[in-house]
C-alpha positions as CSV (number, residue, x, y, z in Angstrom):
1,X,292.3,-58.2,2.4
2,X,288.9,-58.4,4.0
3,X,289.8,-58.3,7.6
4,X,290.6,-54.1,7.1
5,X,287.8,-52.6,6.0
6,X,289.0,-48.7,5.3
7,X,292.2,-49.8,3.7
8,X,289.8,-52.6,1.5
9,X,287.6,-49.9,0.3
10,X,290.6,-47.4,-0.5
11,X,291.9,-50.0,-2.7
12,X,288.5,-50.9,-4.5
13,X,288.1,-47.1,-4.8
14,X,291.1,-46.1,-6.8
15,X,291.8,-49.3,-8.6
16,X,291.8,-50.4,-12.5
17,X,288.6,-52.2,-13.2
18,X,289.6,-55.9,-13.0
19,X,290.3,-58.2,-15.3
20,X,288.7,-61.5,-15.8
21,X,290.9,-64.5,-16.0
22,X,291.2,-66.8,-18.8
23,X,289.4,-70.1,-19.3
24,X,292.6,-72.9,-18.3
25,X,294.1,-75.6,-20.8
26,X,292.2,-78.0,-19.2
27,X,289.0,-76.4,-20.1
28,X,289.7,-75.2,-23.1
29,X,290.3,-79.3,-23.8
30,X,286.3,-79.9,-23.0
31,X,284.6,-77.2,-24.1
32,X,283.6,-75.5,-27.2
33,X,284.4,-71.9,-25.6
34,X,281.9,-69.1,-27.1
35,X,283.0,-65.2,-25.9
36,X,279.8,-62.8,-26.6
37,X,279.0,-59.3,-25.6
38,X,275.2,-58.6,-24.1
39,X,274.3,-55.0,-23.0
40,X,278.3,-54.1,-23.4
41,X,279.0,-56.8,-20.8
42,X,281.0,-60.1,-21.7
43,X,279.1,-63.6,-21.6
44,X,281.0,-67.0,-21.4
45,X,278.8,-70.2,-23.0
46,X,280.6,-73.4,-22.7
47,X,279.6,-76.7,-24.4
48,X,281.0,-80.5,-23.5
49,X,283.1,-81.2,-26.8
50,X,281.8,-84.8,-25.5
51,X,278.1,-85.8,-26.1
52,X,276.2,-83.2,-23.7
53,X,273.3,-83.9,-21.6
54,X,270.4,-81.3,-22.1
55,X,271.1,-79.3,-18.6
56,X,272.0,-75.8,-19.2
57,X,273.8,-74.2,-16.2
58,X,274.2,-70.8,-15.6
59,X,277.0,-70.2,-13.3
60,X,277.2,-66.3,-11.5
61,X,280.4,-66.1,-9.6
62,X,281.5,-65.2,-6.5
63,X,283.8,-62.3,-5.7
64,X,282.2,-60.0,-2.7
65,X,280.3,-58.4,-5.9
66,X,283.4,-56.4,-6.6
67,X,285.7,-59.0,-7.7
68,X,285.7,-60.8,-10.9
69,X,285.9,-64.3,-12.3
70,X,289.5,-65.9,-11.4
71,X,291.2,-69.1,-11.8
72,X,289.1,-70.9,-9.0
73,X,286.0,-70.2,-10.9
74,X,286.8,-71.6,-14.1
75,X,287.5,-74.5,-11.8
76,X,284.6,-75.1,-10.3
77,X,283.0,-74.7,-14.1
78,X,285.2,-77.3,-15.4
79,X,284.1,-79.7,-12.5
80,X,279.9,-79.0,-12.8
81,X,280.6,-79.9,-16.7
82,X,282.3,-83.4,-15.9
83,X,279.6,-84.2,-13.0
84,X,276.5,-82.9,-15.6
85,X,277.7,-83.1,-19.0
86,X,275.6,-79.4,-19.2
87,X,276.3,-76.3,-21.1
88,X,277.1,-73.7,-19.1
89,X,276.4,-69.6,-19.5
90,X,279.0,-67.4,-17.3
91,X,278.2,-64.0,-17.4
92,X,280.4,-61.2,-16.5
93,X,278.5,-59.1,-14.7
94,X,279.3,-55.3,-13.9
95,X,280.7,-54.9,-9.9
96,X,280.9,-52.6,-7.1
97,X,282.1,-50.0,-7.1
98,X,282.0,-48.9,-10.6
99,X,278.5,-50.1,-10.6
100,X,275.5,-51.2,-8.3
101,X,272.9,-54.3,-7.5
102,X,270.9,-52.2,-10.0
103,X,272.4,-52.5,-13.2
104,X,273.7,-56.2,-12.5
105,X,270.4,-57.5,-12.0
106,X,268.9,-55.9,-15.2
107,X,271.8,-57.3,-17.0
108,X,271.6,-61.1,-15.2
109,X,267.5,-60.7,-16.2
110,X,269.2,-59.9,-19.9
111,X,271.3,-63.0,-19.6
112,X,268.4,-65.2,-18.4
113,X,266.1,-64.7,-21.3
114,X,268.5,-65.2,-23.6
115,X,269.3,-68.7,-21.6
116,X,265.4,-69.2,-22.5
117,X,265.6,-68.5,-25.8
118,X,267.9,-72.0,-26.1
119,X,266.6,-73.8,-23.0
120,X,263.4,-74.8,-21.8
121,X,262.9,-73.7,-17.8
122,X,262.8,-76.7,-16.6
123,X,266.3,-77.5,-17.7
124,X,267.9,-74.9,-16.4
125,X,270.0,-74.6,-13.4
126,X,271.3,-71.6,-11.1
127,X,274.6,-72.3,-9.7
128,X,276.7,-69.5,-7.8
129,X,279.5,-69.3,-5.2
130,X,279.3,-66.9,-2.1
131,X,278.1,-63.9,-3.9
132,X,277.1,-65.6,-7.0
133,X,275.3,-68.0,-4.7
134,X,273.6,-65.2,-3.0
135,X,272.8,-63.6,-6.7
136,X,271.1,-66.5,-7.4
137,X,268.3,-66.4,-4.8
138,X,268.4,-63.1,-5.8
139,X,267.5,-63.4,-9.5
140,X,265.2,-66.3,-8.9
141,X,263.1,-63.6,-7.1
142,X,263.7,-61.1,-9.5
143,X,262.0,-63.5,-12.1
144,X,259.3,-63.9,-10.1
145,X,258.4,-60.4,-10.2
146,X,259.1,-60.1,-14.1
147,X,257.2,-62.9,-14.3
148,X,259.6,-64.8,-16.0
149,X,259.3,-68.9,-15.8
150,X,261.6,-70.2,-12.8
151,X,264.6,-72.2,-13.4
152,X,264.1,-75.7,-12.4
153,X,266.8,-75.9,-9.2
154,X,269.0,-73.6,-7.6
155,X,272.8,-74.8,-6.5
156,X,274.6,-72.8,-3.6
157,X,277.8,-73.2,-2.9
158,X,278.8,-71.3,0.3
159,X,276.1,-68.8,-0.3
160,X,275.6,-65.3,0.9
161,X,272.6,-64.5,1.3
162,X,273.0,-61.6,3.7
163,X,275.5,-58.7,3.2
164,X,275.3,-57.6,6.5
165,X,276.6,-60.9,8.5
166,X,274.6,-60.2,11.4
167,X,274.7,-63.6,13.3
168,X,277.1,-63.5,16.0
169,X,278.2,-66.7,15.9
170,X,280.4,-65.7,12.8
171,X,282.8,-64.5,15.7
172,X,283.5,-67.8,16.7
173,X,284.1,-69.3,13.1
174,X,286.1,-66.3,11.9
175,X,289.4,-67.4,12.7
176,X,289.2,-70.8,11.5
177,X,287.9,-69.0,8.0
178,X,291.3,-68.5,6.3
179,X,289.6,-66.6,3.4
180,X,286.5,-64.7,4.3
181,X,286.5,-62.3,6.7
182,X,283.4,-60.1,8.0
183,X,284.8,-56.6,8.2
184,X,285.7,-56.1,4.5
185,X,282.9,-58.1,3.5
186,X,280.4,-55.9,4.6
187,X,281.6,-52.9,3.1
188,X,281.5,-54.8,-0.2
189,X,277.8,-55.3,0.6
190,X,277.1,-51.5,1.0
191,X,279.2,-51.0,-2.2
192,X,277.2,-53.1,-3.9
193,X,273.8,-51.9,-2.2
194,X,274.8,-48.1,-3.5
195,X,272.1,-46.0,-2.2
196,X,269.4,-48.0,-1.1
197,X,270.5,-50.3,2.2
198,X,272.2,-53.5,2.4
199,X,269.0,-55.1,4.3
200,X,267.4,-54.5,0.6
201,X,265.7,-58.2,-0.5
202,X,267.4,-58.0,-3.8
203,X,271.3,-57.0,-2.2
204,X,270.4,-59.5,0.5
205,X,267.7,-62.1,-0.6
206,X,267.0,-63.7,3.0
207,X,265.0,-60.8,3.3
208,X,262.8,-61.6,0.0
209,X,260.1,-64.0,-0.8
210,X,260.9,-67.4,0.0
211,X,257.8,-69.1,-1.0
212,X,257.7,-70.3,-4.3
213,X,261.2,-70.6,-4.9
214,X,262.5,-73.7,-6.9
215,X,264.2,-76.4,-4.8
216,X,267.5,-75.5,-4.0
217,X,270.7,-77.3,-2.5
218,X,273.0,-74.8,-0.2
219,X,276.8,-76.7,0.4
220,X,278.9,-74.7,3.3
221,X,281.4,-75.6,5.2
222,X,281.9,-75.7,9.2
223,X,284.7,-73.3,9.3
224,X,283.0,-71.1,6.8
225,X,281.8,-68.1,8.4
226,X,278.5,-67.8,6.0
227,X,277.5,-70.8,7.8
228,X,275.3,-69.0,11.1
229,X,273.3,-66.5,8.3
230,X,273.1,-69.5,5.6
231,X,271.1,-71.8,8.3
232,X,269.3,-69.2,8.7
233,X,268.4,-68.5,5.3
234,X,267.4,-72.4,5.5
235,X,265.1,-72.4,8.2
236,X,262.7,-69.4,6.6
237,X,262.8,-71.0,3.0
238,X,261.4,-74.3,4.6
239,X,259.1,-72.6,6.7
240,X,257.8,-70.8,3.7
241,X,257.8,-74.2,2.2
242,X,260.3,-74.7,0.1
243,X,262.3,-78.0,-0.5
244,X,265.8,-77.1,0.5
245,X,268.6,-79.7,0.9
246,X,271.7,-78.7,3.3
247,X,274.9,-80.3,3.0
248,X,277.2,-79.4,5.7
249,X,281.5,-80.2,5.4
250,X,282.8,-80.7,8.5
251,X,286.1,-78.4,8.8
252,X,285.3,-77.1,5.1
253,X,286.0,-73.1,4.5
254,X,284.4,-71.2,2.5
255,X,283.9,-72.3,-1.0
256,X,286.2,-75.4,-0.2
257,X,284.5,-76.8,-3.6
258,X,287.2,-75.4,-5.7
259,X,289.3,-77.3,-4.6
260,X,288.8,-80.1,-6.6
261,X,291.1,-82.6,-5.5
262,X,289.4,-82.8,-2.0
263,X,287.2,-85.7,-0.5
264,X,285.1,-83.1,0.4
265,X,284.4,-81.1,-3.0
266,X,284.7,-84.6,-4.6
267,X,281.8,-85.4,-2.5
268,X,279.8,-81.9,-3.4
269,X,280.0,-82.9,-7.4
270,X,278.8,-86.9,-6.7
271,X,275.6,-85.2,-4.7
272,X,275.1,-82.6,-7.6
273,X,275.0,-85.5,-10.0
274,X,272.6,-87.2,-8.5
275,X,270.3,-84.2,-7.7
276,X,270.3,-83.8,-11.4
277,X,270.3,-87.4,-12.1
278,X,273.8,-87.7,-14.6
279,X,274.8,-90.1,-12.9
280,X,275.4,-92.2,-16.0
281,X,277.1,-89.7,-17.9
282,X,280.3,-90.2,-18.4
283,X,283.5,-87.8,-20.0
284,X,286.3,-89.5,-21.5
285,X,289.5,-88.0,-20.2
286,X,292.7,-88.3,-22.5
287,X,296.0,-88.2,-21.2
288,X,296.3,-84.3,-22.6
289,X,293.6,-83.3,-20.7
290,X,294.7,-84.8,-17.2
291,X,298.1,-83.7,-17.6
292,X,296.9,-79.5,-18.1
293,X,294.3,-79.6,-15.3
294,X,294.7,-77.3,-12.7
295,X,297.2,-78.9,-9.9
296,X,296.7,-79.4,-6.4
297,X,299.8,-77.3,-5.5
298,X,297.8,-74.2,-6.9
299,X,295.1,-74.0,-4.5
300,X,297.1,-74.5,-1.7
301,X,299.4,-71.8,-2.2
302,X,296.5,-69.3,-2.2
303,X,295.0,-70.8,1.0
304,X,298.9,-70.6,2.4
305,X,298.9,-67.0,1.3
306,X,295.7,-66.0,2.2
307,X,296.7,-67.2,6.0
308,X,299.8,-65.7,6.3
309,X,298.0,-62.0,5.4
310,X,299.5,-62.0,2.2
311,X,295.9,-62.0,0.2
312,X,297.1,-61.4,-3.5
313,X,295.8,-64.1,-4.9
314,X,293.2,-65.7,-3.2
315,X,289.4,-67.3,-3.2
316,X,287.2,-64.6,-3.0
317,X,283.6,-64.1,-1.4
């Protein structure tokens, strides 16, 4: 899907605007699941149905900017509300190449203050994947210059932080990516960038103000070609003084923390529960609930399809 850029864009061009997918069983178990409408956009808040800890995420998914939320998503949701016991606000936010990094961020600023009008600052927490992740350094700096108070940490899973992939080692780690790849990527980033270019601080926030930011944790894998331009990203937020943790996966692709059921992702939602300090909360699973949740198999078929070119159904960027 990504690997041919020309035939990627021709589809994106003359497609149906997509469709978000719904929230699984398994979720739908946990959560008191509220569906409202800001600025004619969709905006998912999710509460533990169990006692809830006063963390509010809010989660901005991946996708490449032009796709939307799909099953892996909800996923990853589900998972951040067993490790935190938090509430969790998941915006839909309008895509490329319908619309541009323009009227998304006006709408995430939208979606922030209304996350403020529940939740003091310094409980809040941005959390993305790959082009959520990315969106989230972006809107932290978009506060800034609103002047709006900063959430208290930012969580990156696999985050893209520059559009243009400019590091060459991502030709090395390409073929071990089974479901990211550069060329179709980067057209997704000029879609999203519309008129104004890709190198922009607010398409591709490496380029932004670093200093000042809240801390942040960035999770990538080592077969995850993000990985060159994400180190990157690290070394100039800590040199602008910034308190930045890096976890690096071995072997891990990109935004391998969907996939629940690994070692490694297992791993990613321990750290996350000690960074926000739940480690003592605790969600009682009952049978119901452990027999709907997502299976194993699932995931693996879209990695299995993604490798043998079939791309349907896949994790997105």
């Amino acid at each position: 899907m990504f690997a041919d850029p020309v035939t990627f864009k021709a589809n994106l061009l003359k497609r149906a605007y997509p469709q978000v997918a719904p929230p699984p069983a398994s979720l739908q178990l946990q959560a008191y699941i509220a569906h409202d409408q800001l600025c004619g956009h969709a905006v998912f808040r999710l509460e533990p149905q169990a006692e809830a800890t006063d963390w509010h995420i809010l989660y901005i998914h991946g996708g490449g900017y032009v796709h939307e939320l799909i099953a892996p998503h909800w996923a990853i949701i589900e998972q951040l509300m067993r490790a935190t016991g938090s509430t969790v606000t998941a915006p839909i936010y309008p895509l490329a190449p319908e619309h541009t990094y323009l009227e998304a961020h006006a709408f995430m600023l939208d979606v922030y203050r209304k996350v403020l009008s529940r939740t003091p600052p310094e409980r809040v927490v941005f959390c993305g994947d790959s082009a959520g992740a990315g969106f989230c350094v972006a809107l932290t700096q978009a506060c800034q210059d609103a002047r709006l108070p900063l959430p208290a940490h930012l969580i990156l899973f696999s985050p893209w932080v520059d559009v243009t992939m400019p590091a060459p080692e991502i030709a090395d780690i390409a073929p071990k990516d089974p479901l990211l790849a550069r060329p179709g990527a980067v057209v997704a980033g000029e879609l999203w960038a519309g008129h104004d270019s890709p190198l922009n601080p607010a398409v591709s926030p490496t380029y932004g103000p670093l200093a000042g930011l809240p801390p942040m944790d960035l999770f990538v894998g080592t077969n995850d070609i993000v990985l060159p331009d994400v180190r990157t990203f690290v070394q100039k937020a800590r040199t602008a003084g910034g308190q930045v943790g890096l976890h690096e996966y071995p072997e891990a692709y990109h935004v391998f923390m969907a996939a629940a059921f690994t070692p490694e992702a297992q791993d990613v939602y321990r750290k996350i529960r000690t960074i926000l300090r739940t480690e003592t909360y605790q969600i009682k699973l009952d049978g119901l609930t452990r027999l709907v949740s997502s299976p194993p198999v699932r995931l693996a078929a879209l990695i299995r399809d993604r490798r043998q070119g079939k791309g349907a159904a896949n994790l997105r960027p």
